[in-house]
C-alpha positions in Angstrom: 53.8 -69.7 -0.7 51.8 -67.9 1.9 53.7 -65.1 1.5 53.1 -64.8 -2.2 49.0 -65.1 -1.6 48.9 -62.6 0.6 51.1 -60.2 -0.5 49.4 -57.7 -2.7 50.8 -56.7 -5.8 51.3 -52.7 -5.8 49.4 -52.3 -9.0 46.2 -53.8 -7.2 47.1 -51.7 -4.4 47.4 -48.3 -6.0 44.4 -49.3 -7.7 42.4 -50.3 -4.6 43.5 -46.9 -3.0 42.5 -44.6 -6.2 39.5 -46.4 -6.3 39.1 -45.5 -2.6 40.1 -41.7 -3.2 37.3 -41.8 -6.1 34.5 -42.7 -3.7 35.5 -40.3 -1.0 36.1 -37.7 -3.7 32.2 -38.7 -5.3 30.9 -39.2 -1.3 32.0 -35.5 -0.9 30.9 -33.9 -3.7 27.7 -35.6 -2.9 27.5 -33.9 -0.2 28.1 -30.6 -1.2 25.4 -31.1 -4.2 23.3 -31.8 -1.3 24.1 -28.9 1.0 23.9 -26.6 -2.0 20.3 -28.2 -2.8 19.5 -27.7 1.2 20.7 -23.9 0.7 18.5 -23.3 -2.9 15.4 -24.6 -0.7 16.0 -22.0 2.3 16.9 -19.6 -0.3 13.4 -20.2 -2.3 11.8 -20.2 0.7 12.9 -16.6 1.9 12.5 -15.2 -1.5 9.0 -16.5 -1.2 8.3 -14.9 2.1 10.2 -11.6 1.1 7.9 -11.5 -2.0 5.1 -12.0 0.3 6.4 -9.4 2.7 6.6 -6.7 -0.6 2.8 -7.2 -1.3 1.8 -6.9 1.9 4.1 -3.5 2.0 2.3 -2.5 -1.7 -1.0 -3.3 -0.7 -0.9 -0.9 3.1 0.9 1.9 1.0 -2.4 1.6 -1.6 -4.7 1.5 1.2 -2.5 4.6 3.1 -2.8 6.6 -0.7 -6.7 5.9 -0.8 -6.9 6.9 2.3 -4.8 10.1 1.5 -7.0 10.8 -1.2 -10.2 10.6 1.0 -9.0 13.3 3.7 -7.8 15.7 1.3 -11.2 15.3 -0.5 -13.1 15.9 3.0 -10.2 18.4 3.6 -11.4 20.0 0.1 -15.3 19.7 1.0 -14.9 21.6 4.5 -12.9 24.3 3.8 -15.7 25.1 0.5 -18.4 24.3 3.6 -16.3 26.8 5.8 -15.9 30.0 2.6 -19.9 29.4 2.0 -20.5 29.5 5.6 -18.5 32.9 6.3 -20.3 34.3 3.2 -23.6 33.1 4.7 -22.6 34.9 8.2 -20.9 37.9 6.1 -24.5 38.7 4.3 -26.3 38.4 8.0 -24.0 40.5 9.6 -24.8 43.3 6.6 -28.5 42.8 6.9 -28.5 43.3 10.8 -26.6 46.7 10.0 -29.3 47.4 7.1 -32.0 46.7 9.7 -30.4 48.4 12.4 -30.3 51.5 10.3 -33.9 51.1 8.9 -32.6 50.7 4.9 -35.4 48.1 4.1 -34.3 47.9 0.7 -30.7 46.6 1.4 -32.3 44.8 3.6 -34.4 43.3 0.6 -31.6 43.0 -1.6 -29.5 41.2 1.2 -32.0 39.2 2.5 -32.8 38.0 -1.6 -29.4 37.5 -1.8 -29.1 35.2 1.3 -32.3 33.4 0.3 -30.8 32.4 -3.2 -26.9 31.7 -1.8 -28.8 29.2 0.0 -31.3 27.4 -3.1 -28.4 27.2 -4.4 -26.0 25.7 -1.9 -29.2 23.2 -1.0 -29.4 22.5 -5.1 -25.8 21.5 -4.7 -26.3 19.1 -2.2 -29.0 17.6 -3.1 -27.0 16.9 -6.4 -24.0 15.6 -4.9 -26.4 13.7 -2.5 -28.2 11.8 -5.5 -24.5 11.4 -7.4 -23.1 9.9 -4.3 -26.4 7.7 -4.1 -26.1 6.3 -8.0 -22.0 5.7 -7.2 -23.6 3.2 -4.1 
């Protein structure tokens, strides 16, 4: 009789070890639906900072293209400065000679033509002065 209580049937058996198989099989796959959740979180997260990284990136190269934009504005504004300039220099240059050869009346002409070059050079900046002064 001992024998008989003990002694497991092999239905109850086979049932005791698939039931055993099932929760392994359900403890793993628990653990992969956690290690796969784990994974989506580091993933997120460095999707997140790349995102970050990308503005950062869009925002220097805006700053870098303003900045572009400025110095070939100057770039623009020195080499007018530096054509006015030579002209200035160019009309001086002919009024010496006029003087140096006594012709007083290129050396009117020149010397009216210097005088208004500049009015109207000075006209300019006072404009662009009082435009940049409104834009502030």
């Amino acid at each position: 009789m001992r024998n008989s209580m003990h002694t497991e049937s092999p239905y109850l058996r086979a049932t005791r070890r698939k039931s055993l198989k099932r929760k392994k099989s359900e403890r793993q796959v628990s653990r992969s639906i956690e290690r796969i959740r784990d994974e989506m979180v580091e993933i997120r997260e460095g999707q997140k900072r790349i995102r970050k990284g990308q503005m950062e990136v869009r925002e220097k190269f805006q700053e870098i293209n303003k900045e572009a934009a400025k110095l070939q504005e100057e770039t623009n504004l020195i080499t007018k400065q530096s054509a006015a300039n030579q002209i200035k220099i160019d009309l001086m240059f002919q009024i010496l000679r006029a003087r140096a050869e006594n012709d007083a009346a290129k050396d009117a002409t020149l010397t009216q033509t210097l005088r208004e070059l500049m009015t109207k050079q000075n006209m300019g900046k006072t404009m662009a002065c009082e435009e940049k002064h409104d834009q502030d």
